[in-house]
C-alpha positions in Angstrom: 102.5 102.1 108.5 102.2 103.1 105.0 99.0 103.1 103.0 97.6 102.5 99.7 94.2 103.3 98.1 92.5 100.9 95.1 89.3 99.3 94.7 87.9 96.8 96.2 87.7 94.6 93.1 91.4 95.6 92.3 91.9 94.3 95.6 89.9 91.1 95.6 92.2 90.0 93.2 95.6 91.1 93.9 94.9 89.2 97.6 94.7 86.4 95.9 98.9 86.4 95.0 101.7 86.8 96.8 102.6 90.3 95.4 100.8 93.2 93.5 101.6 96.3 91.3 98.9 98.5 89.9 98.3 99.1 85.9 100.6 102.2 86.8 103.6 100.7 87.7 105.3 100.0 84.7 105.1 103.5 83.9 105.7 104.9 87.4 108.3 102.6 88.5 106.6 102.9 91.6 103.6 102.6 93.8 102.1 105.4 94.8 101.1 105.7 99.1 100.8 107.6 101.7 100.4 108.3 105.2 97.9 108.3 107.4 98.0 112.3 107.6 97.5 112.7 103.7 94.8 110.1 103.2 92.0 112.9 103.1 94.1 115.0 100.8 94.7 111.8 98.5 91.4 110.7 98.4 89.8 114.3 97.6 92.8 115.3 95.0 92.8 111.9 93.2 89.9 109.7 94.0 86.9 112.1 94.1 83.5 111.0 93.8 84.9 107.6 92.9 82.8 104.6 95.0 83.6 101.0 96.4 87.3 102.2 97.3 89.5 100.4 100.1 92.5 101.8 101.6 95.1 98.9 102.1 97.0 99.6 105.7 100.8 98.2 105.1 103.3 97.2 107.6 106.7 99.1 106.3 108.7 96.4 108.1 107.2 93.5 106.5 108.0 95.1 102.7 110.2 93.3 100.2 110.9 96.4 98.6 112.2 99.8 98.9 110.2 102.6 100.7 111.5 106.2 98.7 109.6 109.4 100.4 109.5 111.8 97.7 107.7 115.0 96.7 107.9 114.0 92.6 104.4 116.1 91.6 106.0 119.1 94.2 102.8 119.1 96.4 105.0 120.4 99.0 105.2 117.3 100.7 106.9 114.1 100.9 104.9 110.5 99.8 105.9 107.4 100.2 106.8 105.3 97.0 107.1 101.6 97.3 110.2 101.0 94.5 109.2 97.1 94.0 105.8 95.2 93.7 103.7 94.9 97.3 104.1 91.4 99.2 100.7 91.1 100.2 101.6 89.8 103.6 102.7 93.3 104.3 99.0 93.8 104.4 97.7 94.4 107.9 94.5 96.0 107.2 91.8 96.9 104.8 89.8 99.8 105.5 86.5 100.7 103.1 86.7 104.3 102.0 83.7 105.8 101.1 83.4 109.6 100.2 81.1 112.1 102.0 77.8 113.1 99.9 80.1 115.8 98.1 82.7 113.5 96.7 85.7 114.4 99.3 87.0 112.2 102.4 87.3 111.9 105.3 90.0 109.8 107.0 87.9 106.8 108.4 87.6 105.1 111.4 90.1 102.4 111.9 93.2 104.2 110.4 95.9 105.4 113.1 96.6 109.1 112.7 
């Protein structure tokens, strides 16, 4: 299981096709995940403070694309990057992730560590 953090309206809407790739793709070439392990550590490096966030819990089997595990912003430790758009049936979960009163995480209940 791999896992992949928007918002909830990015999500609405991308549930709604068969595939999804965030604004950042094109650029990236990419999308960015992670594991279960580095969700606090994503959420409080890259999402802090932000509100109405959903972590989308994927099932690597079920991808149509590529799984790279890279360390491309050398954090000293390897992420998982989807090389391809997400088949949203690969989605087995979604998890709300709301940030403690300070802005940082905390991995939330319902998320396999």
């Amino acid at each position: 299981m791999i896992y992949h953090i928007l918002t909830s309206a990015e999500w609405a809407q991308a549930s709604a096709h068969p595939s999804y790739a965030p604004d950042g793709f094109a650029a990236d070439g990419y999308i960015h995940c992670c594991s279960a392990e580095q969700l606090q550590y994503v959420g409080d490096h890259y999402f802090r403070g932000k509100q109405d966030l959903v972590i989308l819990c994927i099932e690597t089997s079920k991808l149509n694309a590529p799984v790279k595990y890279e360390d491309l912003n050398r954090e000293g430790m390897l992420f998982p990057h989807l090389y391809g758009a997400l088949n949203t049936d690969a989605v087995k979960k979604v998890v709300h992730f709301t940030p403690n009163a300070d802005g940082t995480f905390q991995i939330p209940r319902g998320i396999m560590t």
